[in-house]
C-alpha positions, 0 to 999 in steps of 0.5 A: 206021272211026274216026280212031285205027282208020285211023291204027293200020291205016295204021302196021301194016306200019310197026311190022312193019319195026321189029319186023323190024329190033329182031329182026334187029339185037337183038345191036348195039341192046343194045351201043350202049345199054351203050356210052351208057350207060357213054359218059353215066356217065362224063361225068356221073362217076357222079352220075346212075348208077342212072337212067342204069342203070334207063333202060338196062334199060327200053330194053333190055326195050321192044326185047325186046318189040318183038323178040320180039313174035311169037314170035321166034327165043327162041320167046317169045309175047305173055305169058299173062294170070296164072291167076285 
């Protein structure tokens, strides 16, 4: 067993709590993203908005995937390799 094996066999039951919690507490991530979003946009007044609002939606779809990595309560599995 290498390294990288004994570290990933180490932090699984890490990554199943966070997937646990980003699926338990998706509804209240995804408005504190909006709320600093907004919060930054405004401070910056508005020269920074279309990163602030790209980087808010890559957020927001890496906490879809860690949420609904398995499956959740969407019924949304790992997506499918494309059909050849």
């Amino acid at each position: 067993m290498g390294l990288l094996d004994s570290l990933k066999a180490k932090l699984a039951p890490a990554k199943d709590k966070v997937s646990g919690l980003a699926q338990q507490h998706e509804e209240k991530i995804d408005h504190g993203l909006d709320k600093a979003a907004k919060l930054v946009d405004e401070k910056t007044k508005g020269k920074y908005s279309a990163k602030i609002e790209s980087g808010t939606g890559k957020a927001k779809h890496a906490l879809d995937r860690i949420a609904h990595k398995d499956g959740g309560p969407k019924g949304e599995g790992p997506t499918p390799p494309p059909a050849a």
